[in-house]
C-alpha positions as CSV (number, residue, x, y, z in Angstrom):
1,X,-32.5,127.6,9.5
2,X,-32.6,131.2,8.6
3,X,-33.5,133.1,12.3
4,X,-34.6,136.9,11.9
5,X,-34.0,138.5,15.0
6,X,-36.3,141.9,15.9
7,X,-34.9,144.4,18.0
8,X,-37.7,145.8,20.5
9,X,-38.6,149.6,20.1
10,X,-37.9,151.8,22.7
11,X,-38.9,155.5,23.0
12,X,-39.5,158.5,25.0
13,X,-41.5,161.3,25.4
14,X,-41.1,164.7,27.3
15,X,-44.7,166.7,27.4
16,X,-45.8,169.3,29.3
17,X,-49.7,170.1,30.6
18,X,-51.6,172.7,31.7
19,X,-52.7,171.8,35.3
20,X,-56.3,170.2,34.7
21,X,-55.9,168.7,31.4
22,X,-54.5,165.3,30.9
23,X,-51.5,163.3,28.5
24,X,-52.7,159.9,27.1
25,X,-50.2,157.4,25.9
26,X,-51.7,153.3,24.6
27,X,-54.9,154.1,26.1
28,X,-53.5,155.9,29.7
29,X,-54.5,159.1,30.9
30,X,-51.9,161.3,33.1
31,X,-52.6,164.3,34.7
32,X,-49.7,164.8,37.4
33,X,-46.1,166.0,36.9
34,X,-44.0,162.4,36.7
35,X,-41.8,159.7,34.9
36,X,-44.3,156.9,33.4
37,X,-43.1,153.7,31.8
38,X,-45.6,151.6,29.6
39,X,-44.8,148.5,27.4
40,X,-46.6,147.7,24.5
41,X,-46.3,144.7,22.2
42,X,-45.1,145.5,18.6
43,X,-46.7,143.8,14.8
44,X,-43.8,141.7,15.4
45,X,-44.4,140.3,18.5
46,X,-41.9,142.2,20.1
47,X,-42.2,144.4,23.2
48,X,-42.0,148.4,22.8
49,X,-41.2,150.4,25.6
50,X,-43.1,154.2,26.1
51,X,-41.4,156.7,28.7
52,X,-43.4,159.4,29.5
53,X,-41.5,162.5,31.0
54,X,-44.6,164.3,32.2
55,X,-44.7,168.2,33.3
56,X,-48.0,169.6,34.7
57,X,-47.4,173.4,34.4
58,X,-49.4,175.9,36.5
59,X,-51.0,178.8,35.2
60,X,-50.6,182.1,38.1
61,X,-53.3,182.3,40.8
62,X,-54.1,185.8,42.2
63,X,-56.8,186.6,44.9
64,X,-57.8,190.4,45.9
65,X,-59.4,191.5,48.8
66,X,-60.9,194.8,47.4
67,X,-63.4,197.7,49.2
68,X,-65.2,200.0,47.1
69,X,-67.5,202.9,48.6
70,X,-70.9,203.6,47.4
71,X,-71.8,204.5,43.8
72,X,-67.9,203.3,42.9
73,X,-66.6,200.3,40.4
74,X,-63.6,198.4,40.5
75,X,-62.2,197.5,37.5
76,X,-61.2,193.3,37.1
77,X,-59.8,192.7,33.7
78,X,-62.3,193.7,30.9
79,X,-65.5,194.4,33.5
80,X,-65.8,196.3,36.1
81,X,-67.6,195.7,39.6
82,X,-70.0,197.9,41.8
83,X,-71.4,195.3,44.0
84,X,-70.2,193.0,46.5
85,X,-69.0,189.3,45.7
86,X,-66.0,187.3,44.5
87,X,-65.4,187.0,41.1
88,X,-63.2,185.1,39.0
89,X,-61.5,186.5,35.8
90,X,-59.0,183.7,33.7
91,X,-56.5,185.1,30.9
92,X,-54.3,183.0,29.2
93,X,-50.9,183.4,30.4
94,X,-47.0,183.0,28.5
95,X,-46.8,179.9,29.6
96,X,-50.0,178.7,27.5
97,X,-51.8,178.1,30.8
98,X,-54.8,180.1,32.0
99,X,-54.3,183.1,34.8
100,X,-56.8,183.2,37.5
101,X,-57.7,186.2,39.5
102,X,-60.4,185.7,41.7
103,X,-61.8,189.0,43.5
104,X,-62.9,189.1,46.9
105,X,-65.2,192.4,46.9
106,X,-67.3,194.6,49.5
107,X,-69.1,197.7,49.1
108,X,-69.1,200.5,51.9
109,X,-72.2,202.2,52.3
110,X,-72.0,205.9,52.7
111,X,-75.0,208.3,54.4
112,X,-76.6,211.0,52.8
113,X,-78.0,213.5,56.1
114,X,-80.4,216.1,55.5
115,X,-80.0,219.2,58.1
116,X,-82.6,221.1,56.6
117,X,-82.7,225.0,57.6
118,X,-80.0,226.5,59.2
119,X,-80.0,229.6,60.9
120,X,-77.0,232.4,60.9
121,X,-76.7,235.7,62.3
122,X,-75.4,238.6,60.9
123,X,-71.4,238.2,59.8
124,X,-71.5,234.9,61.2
125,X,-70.7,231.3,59.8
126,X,-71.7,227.8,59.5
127,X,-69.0,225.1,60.5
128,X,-69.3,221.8,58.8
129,X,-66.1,219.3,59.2
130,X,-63.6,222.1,59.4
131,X,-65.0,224.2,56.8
132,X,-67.0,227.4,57.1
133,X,-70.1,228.5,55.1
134,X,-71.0,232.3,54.9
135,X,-74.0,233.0,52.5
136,X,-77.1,232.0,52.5
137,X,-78.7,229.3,50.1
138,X,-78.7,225.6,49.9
139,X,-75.3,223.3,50.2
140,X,-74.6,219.7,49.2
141,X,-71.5,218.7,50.8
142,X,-69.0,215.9,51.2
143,X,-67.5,215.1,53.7
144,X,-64.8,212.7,54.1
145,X,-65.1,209.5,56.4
146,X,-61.7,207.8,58.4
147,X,-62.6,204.4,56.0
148,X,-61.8,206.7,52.6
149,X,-65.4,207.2,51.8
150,X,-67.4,210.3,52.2
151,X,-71.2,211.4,53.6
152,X,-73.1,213.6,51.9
153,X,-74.5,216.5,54.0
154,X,-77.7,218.8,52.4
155,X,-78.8,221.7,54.2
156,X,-80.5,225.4,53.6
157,X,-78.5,228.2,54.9
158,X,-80.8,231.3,56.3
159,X,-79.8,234.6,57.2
160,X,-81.6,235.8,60.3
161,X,-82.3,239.6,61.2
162,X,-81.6,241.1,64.8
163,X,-82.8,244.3,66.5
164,X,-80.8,246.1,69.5
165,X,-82.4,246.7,72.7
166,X,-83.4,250.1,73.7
167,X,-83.5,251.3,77.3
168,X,-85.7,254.1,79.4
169,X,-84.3,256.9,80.8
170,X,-81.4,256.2,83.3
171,X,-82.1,257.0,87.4
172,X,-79.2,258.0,89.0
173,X,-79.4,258.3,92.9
174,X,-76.6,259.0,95.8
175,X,-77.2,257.1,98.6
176,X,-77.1,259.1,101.9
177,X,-73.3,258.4,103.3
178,X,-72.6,260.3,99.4
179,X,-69.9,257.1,99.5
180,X,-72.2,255.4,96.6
181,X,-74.8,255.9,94.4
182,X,-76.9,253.2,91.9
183,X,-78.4,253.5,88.7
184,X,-81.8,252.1,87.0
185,X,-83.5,251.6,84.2
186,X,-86.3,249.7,82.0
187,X,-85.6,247.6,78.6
188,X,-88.4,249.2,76.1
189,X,-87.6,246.8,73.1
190,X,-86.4,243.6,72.2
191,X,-87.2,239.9,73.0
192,X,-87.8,239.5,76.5
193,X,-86.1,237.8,78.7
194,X,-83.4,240.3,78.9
195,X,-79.2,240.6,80.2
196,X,-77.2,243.0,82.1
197,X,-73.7,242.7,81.6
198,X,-74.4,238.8,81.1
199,X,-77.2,238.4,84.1
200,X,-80.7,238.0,83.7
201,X,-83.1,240.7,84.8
202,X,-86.8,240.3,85.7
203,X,-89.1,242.5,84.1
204,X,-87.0,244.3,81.8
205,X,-86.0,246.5,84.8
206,X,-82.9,247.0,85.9
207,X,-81.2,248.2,89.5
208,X,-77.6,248.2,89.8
209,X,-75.4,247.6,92.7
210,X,-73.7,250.0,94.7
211,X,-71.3,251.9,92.7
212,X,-68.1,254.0,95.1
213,X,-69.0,258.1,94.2
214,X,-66.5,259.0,91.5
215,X,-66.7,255.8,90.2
216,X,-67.8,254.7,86.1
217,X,-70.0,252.4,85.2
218,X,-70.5,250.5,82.2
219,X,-73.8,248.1,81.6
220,X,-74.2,245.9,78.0
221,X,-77.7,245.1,77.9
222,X,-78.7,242.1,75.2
223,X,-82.3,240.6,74.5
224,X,-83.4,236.9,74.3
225,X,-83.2,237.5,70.2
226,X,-81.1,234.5,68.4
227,X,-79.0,236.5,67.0
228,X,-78.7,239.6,69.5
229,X,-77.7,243.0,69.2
230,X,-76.5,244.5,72.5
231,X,-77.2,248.4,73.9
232,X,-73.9,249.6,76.3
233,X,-74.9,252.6,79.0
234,X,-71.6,254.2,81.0
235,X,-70.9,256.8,82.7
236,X,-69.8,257.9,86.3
237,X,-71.2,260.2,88.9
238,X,-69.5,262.2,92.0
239,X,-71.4,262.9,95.0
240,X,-69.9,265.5,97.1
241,X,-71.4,265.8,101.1
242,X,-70.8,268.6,102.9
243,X,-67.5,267.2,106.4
244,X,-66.7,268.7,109.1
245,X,-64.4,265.7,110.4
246,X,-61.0,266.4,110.6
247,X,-58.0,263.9,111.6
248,X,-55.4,266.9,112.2
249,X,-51.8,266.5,111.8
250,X,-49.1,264.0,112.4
251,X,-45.4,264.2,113.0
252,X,-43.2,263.6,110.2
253,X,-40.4,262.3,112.1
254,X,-39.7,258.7,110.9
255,X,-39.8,256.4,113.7
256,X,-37.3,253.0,113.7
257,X,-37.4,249.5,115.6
258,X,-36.3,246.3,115.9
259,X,-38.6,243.2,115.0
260,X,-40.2,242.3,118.2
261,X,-40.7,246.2,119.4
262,X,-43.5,248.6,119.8
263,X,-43.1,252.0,118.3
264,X,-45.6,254.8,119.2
265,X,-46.5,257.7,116.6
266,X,-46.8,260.9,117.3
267,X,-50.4,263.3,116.9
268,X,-50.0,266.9,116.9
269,X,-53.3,267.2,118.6
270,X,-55.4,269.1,116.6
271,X,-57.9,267.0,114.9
272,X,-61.9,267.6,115.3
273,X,-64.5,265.1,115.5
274,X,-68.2,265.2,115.1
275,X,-70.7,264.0,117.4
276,X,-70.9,260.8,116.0
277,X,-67.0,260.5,114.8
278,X,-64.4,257.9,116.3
279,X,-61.0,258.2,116.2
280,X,-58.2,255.2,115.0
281,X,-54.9,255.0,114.1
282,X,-54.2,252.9,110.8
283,X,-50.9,251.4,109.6
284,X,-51.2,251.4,106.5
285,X,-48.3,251.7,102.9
286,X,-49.9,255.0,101.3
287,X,-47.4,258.1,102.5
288,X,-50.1,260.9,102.2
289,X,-53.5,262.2,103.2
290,X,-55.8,259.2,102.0
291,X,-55.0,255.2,103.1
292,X,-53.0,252.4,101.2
293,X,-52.7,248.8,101.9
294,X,-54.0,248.5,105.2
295,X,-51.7,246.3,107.8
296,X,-53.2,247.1,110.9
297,X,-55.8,249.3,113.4
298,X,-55.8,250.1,116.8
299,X,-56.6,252.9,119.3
300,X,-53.2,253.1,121.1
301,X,-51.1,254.5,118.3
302,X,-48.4,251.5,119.4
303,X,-47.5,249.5,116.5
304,X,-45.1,246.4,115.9
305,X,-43.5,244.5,113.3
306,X,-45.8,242.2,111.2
307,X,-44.0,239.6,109.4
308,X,-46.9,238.5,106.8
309,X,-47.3,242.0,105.7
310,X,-44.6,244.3,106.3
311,X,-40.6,244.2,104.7
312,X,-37.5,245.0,106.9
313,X,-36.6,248.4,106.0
314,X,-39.6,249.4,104.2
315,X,-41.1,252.3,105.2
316,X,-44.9,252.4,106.4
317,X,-47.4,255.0,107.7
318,X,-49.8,255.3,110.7
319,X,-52.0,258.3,110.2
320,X,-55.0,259.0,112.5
321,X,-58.7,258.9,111.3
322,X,-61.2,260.3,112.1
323,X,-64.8,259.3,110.8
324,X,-68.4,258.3,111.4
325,X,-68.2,255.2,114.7
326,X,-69.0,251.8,113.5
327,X,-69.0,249.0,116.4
328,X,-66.0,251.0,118.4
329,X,-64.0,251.4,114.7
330,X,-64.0,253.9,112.3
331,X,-66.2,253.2,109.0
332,X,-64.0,253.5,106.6
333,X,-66.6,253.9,104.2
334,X,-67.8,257.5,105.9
335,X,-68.3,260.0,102.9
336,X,-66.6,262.1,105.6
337,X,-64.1,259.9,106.1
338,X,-60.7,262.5,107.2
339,X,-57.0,260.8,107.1
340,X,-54.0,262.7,108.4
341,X,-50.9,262.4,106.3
342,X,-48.6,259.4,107.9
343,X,-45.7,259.2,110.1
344,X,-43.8,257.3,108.7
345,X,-42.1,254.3,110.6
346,X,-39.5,251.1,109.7
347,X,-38.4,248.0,111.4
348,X,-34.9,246.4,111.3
349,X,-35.0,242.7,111.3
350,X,-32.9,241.0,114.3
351,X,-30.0,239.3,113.5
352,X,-29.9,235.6,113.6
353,X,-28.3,234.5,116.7
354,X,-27.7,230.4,116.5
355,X,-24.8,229.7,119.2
356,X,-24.3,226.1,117.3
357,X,-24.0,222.3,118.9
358,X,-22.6,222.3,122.0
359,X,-19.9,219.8,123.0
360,X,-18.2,217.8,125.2
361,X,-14.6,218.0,127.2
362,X,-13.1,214.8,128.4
363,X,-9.6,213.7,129.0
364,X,-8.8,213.7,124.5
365,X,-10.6,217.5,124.4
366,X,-9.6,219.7,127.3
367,X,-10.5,222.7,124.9
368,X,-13.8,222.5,122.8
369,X,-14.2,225.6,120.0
370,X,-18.1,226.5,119.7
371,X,-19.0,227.8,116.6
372,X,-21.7,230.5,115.9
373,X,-24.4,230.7,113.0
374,X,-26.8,233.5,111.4
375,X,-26.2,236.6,111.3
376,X,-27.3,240.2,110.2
377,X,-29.7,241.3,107.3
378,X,-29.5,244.4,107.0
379,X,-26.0,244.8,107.9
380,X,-22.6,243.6,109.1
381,X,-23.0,241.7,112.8
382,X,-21.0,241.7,115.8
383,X,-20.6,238.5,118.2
384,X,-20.2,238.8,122.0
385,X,-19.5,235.7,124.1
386,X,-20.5,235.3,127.9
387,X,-20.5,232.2,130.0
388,X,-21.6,232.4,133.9
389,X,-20.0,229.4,135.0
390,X,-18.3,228.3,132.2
391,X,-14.7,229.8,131.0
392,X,-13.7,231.4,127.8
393,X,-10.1,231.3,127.1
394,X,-9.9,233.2,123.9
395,X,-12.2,235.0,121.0
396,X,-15.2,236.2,123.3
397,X,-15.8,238.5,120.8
398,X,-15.5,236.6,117.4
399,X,-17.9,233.6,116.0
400,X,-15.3,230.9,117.4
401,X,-14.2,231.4,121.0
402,X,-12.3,228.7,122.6
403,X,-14.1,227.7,126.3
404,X,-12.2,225.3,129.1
405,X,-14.6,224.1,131.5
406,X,-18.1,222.8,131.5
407,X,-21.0,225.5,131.4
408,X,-23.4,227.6,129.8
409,X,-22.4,229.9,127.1
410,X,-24.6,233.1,125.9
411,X,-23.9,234.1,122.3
412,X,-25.2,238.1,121.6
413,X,-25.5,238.8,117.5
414,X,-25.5,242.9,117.3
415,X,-26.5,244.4,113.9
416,X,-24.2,247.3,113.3
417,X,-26.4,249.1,111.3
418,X,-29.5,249.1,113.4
419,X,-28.1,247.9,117.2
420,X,-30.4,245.4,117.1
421,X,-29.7,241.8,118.8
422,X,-30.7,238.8,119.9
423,X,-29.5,235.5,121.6
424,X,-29.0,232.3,122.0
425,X,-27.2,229.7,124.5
426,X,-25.3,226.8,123.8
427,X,-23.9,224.0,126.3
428,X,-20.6,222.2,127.2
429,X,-21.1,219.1,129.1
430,X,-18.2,216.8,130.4
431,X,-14.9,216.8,132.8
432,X,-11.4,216.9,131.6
433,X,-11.2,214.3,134.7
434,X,-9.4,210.8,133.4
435,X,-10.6,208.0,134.5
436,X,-9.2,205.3,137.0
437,X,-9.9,201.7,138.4
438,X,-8.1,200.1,140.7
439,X,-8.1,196.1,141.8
440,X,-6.1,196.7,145.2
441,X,-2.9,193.9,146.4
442,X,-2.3,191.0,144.9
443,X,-4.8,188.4,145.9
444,X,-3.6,184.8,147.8
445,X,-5.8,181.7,146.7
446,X,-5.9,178.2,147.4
447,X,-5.4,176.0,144.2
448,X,-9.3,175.4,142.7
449,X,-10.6,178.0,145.6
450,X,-14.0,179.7,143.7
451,X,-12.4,184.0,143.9
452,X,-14.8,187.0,143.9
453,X,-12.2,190.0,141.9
454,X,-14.2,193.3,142.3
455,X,-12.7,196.7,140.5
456,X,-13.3,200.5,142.0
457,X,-13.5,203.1,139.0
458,X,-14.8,206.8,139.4
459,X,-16.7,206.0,136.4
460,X,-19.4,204.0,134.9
461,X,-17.6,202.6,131.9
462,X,-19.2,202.0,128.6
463,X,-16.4,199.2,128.2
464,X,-14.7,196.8,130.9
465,X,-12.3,194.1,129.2
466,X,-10.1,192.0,131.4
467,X,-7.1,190.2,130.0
468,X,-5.7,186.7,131.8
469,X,-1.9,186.9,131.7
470,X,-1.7,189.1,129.3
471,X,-4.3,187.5,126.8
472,X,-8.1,188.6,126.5
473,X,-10.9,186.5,128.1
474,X,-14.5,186.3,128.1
475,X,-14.8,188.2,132.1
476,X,-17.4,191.0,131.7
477,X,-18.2,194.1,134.4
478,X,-16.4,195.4,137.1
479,X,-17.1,192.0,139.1
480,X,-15.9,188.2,138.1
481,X,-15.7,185.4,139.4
482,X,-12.7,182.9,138.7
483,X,-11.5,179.2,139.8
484,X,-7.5,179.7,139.1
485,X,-5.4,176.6,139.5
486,X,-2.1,178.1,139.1
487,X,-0.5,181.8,139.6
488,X,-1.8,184.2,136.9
489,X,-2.1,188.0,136.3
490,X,-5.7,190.0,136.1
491,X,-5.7,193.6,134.1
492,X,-8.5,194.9,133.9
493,X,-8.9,197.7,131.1
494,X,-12.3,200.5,131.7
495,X,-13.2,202.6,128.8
496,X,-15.5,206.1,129.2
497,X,-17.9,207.5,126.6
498,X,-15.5,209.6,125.6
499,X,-12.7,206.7,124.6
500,X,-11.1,207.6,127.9
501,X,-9.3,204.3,129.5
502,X,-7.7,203.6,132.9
503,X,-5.9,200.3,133.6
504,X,-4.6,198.0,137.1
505,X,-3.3,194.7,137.3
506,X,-2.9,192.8,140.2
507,X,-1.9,188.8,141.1
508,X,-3.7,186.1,141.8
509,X,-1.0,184.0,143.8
510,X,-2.4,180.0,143.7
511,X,-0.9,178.1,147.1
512,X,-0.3,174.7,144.4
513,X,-1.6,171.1,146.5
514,X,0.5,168.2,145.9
515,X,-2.6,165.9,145.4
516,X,-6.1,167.1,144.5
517,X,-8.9,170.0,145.2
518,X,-12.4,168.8,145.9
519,X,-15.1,171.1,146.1
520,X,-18.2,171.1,148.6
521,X,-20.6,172.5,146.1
522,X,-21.5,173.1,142.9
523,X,-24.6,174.2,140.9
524,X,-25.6,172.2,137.9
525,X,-28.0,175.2,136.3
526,X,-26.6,175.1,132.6
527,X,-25.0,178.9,133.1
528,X,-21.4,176.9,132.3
529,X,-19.9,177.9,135.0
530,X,-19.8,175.1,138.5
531,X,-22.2,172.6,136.5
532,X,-20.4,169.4,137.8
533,X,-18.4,168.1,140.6
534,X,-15.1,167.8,139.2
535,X,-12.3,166.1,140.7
536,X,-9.1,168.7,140.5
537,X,-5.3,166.9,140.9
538,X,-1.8,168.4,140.0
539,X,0.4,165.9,138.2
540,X,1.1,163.9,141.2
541,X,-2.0,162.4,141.2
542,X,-2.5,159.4,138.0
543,X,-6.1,158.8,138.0
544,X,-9.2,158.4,140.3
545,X,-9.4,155.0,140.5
546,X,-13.0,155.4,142.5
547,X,-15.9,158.3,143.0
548,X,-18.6,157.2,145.2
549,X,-21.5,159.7,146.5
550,X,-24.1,158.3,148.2
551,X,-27.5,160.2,149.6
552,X,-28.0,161.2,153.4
553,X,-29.9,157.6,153.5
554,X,-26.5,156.0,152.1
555,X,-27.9,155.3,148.9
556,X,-25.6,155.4,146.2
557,X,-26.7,158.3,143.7
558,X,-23.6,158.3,141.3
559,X,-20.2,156.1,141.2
560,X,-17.2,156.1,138.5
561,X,-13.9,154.7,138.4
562,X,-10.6,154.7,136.5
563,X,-10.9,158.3,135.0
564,X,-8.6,161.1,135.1
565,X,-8.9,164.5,137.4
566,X,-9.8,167.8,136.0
567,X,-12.0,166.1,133.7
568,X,-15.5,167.9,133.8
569,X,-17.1,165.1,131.3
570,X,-16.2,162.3,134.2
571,X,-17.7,164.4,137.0
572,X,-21.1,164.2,138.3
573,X,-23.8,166.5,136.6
574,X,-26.6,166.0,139.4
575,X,-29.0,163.9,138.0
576,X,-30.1,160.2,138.6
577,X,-31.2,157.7,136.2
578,X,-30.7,160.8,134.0
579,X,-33.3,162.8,136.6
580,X,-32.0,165.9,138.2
581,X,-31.9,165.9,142.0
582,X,-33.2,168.5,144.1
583,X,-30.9,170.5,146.7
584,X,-29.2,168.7,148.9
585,X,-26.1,167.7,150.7
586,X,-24.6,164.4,149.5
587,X,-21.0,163.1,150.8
588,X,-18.5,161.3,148.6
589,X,-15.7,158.6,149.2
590,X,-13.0,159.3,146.8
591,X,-9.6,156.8,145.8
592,X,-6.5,158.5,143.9
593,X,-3.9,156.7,142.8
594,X,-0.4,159.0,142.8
595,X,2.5,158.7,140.3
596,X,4.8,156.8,142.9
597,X,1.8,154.4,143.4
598,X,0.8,155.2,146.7
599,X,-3.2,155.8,147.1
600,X,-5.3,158.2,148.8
601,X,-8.8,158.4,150.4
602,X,-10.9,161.4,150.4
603,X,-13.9,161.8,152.3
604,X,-16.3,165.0,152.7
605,X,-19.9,166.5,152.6
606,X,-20.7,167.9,149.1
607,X,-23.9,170.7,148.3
608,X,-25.9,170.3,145.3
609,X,-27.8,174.1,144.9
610,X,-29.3,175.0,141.3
């Protein structure tokens, strides 16, 4: 036997692809990246084995968004684009794959606005987005919009002539007081409606206001023309009556006073007065013949201190006046108004006078210092001290005096410089009095007796404490009342507003039973203090072997044995079947047994009061 043995073929195959295209291998198409195995049968019967090592490569992908204005292109490989749409451009790329770029594109649409004719005036401009446009003729301009693109504005630009107004000739008339005068006037030219000084007039004539004699005046007069021209008419009159008023003379002493005072010029008495003149006197901030600021008027010649309008210190002037009567005052508007030259006068401010807080003496502070405030402003001040009932121990005349006693106390500020003053009062309140209390003699008590302890203080104390043999307890006020059941010691401790204390102690001496204490009442009204009936025993006694209380009928309303004394949890609260009983008198029948087994029998009456 001669046996030929074949070895099957193997092979394998590493390919790459451009994405979209496909790799065929004994009739098998592949178009994904991937290992692929296929098996084939030789000529010689045999198997052969294919491996496919397949790479699907991918050529770059690129998408634009893109905005173009109006009239523009954008450029996408070889072409160019002005309209809007998405278009694709492929280019091979290094890799031997395609390159896709696919454009998204939009087109922005821009404005084209027409103004027509525009009108300028003479030397004027035309603004357009920023820019400014002199001379006349036509314009095509751009102008930029916030998305990148621009709007195209057209317009004609017109020169247009103006003519000036021209005026009449001018009236100019005093009225009768001479004090004013007015002038008037007609527009002859221009475009009607016409302006004075920015108002309109009616009929192109003009009538001015009344203008003070002496004073200018100035008028711009324009016409309704679009581009006007204006026509300015100034000038100034004087008219000059003929006075006989006269205000005289005044003194020229300068007069001074204190804020608060009246001062009272001084006319030499020599003035004359028309017929129809009045006479005033006017405080006023001009020192000479014709008025300032004007402060006040009056008829007396008496003038004070005005804080709104007037300065410390500051010199002022009342001259007399004499002119034409107007409602019992002088018009001050008289053409013959007459002025006298001022006296002058001042005022001194008065010094600040603030006597402080007052205060209060008690047995700490036998000596209170009271402080003053304020002071002079013009000047250096002086302090006096004075007290009526009170008593100043030292430094009446400085800002700190030291006072002793309770009382009212008068502080005087003098300005050196002017001698004026003022005042203020301050208090001291209090006593340099300690305070006491007293509890009187030691007090005798029957073992479980109900005491009333009253105290006598010469005060009403902010603070009352009490201490039981030596230790503090819960006792308030001047008043308490106690159940002792041995000896102990009461002090009583009373405090003022002033921290002030006073202290007494006094004894309560117990008279100790050798078997028990019962009481005959008790009130069970939840204030803690008396709510049962308690049994109270010294030592002597070993328990209550029985508590019976019965009703005025001899019912039985509470019983208990076998407890121990001074118990308040084993005594009787007033209640049946857990229902309180009203007032009444009840008796008990009580068993004790004592220590040295003997036993005792207690009978008695017993109040119930809520």
């Amino acid at each position: 036997l001669n046996l030929d043995v074949t070895q099957p073929i193997s092979q394998t195959l590493n390919e790459q692809i451009c994405q979209g295209d496909q790799f065929s291998v004994a009739g098998q198409s592949y178009s994904s990246s991937g290992v692929y195995t296929n098996t084939l049968t030789a000529s010689s019967g045999c198997d052969s084995v294919v491996t496919l090592n397949l790479d699907v490569l991918q050529g770059p992908q690129t998408f634009l968004e893109a905005s173009i204005c109006e009239g523009d292109s954008y450029p996408l490989g070889s072409t160019s684009y002005d309209s809007p749409g998405v278009y694709v451009e492929v280019q091979p790329a290094a890799n031997g794959c395609d390159s896709t770029t696919t454009l998204d594109l939009s087109v922005i649409v821009t404005q084209t606005n027409n103004l027509g004719d525009l009108f300028i005036c003479e030397n004027e401009c035309y603004t357009l987005a920023g820019e400014q446009y002199c001379d006349p003729g036509n314009y095509t301009v751009p102008v930029a919009r916030p998305d990148g693109c621009s709007d195209t504005y057209l317009f004609n630009l017109i020169e247009q002539p103006s003519v000036a107004p021209t005026v009449g000739p001018l009236q100019e008339e005093c009225d009768p007081s001479f004090a004013y005068y007015t002038i008037s006037f007609d527009v002859t030219s221009g475009i009607p409606p016409y302006f004075v000084n920015g108002q309109l007039i009616s009929g192109g004539y003009y009538f001015s206001s009344p203008i003070p004699t002496g004073g200018s005046y100035y008028f711009e007069i324009t016409s309704s023309d679009p581009c006007p021209k204006s026509l300015v008419v100034q000038g100034s009159l004087d008219c000059e009556p003929e006075c006989a008023s006269f205000a005289g003379l005044m003194s020229g002493t300068q007069l001074a006073g204190c804020e608060g005072e009246l001062l009272e010029v001084e006319p030499l008495g020599n003035a004359f007065l028309e017929s129809d003149d009045a006479m005033e006197y006017i405080l006023h901030t001009h020192n000479g013949s014709s008025l300032g600021a004007i402060i006040d008027r009056n008829n007396s010649g008496q003038f004070g201190f005005i804080p709104s309008a007037m300065d410390y210190g500051q010199p002022y002037y009342v001259s007399m006046v004499v002119g034409n009567s107007m409602q019992s005052e002088v018009d001050l508007s008289d053409p013959c108004l007459s002025v006298a030259a001022g006296q002058p006068i001042l005022f001194y401010p008065v010094p600040i006078a603030e006597a402080g807080e007052g205060d209060t003496l008690h047995c700490n502070q036998t000596e209170v210092m009271l402080q003053a405030e304020g002071g002079a402003l013009s000047g250096a001040v002086r302090y006096e001290w004075d007290s009526p009932d009170g008593q100043i121990l030292n430094g009446a005349e400085s800002r700190t005096p030291v006072v002793a006693a309770a009382g009212t106390y008068v502080l005087t500020a003098i300005d050196e410089l002017s001698g004026c003053a003022s005042s203020d009062t301050v208090w001291v309140y209090g006593s340099t009095t300690e305070p006491t209390v007293n509890l009187g003699d030691d007090i005798p008590a029957k073992w479980g007796e109900q005491l009333q302890v009253g105290a006598n203080s010469n005060i009403d104390p902010v603070d009352v404490q009490w201490l039981v043999n030596g230790l503090p307890s819960d006792f308030e006020g001047l008043n308490i009342s106690l159940q002792p059941k041995e000896t102990i010691s009461l002090m009583i401790i009373v405090e003022d507003e002033n921290g002030c204390t006073a202290t007494d102690e006094v004894m309560v001496i117990v008279d100790e039973i050798k078997t028990a204490f019962v009481p005959n009442i008790f009130t069970p009204n939840d204030d803690g203090r008396n709510d049962r009936f308690v049994i109270y025993a010294n030592e002597s006694v070993a328990k209550v072997s029985k508590l019976t209380i019965f009703d005025r009928w001899g019912a039985v309303v509470f019983q208990r044995e076998n407890f121990q004394p001074n118990d308040p949890s084993a005594g009787w609260d007033g209640t049946v079947n857990d229902k309180p009983l009203n007032n009444a008198v009840f008796v008990y029948a009580i068993t004790l047994d004592l220590i040295n087994g003997e036993t005792i029998t207690l009978q008695g009456d017993l109040t119930l009061k809520r």
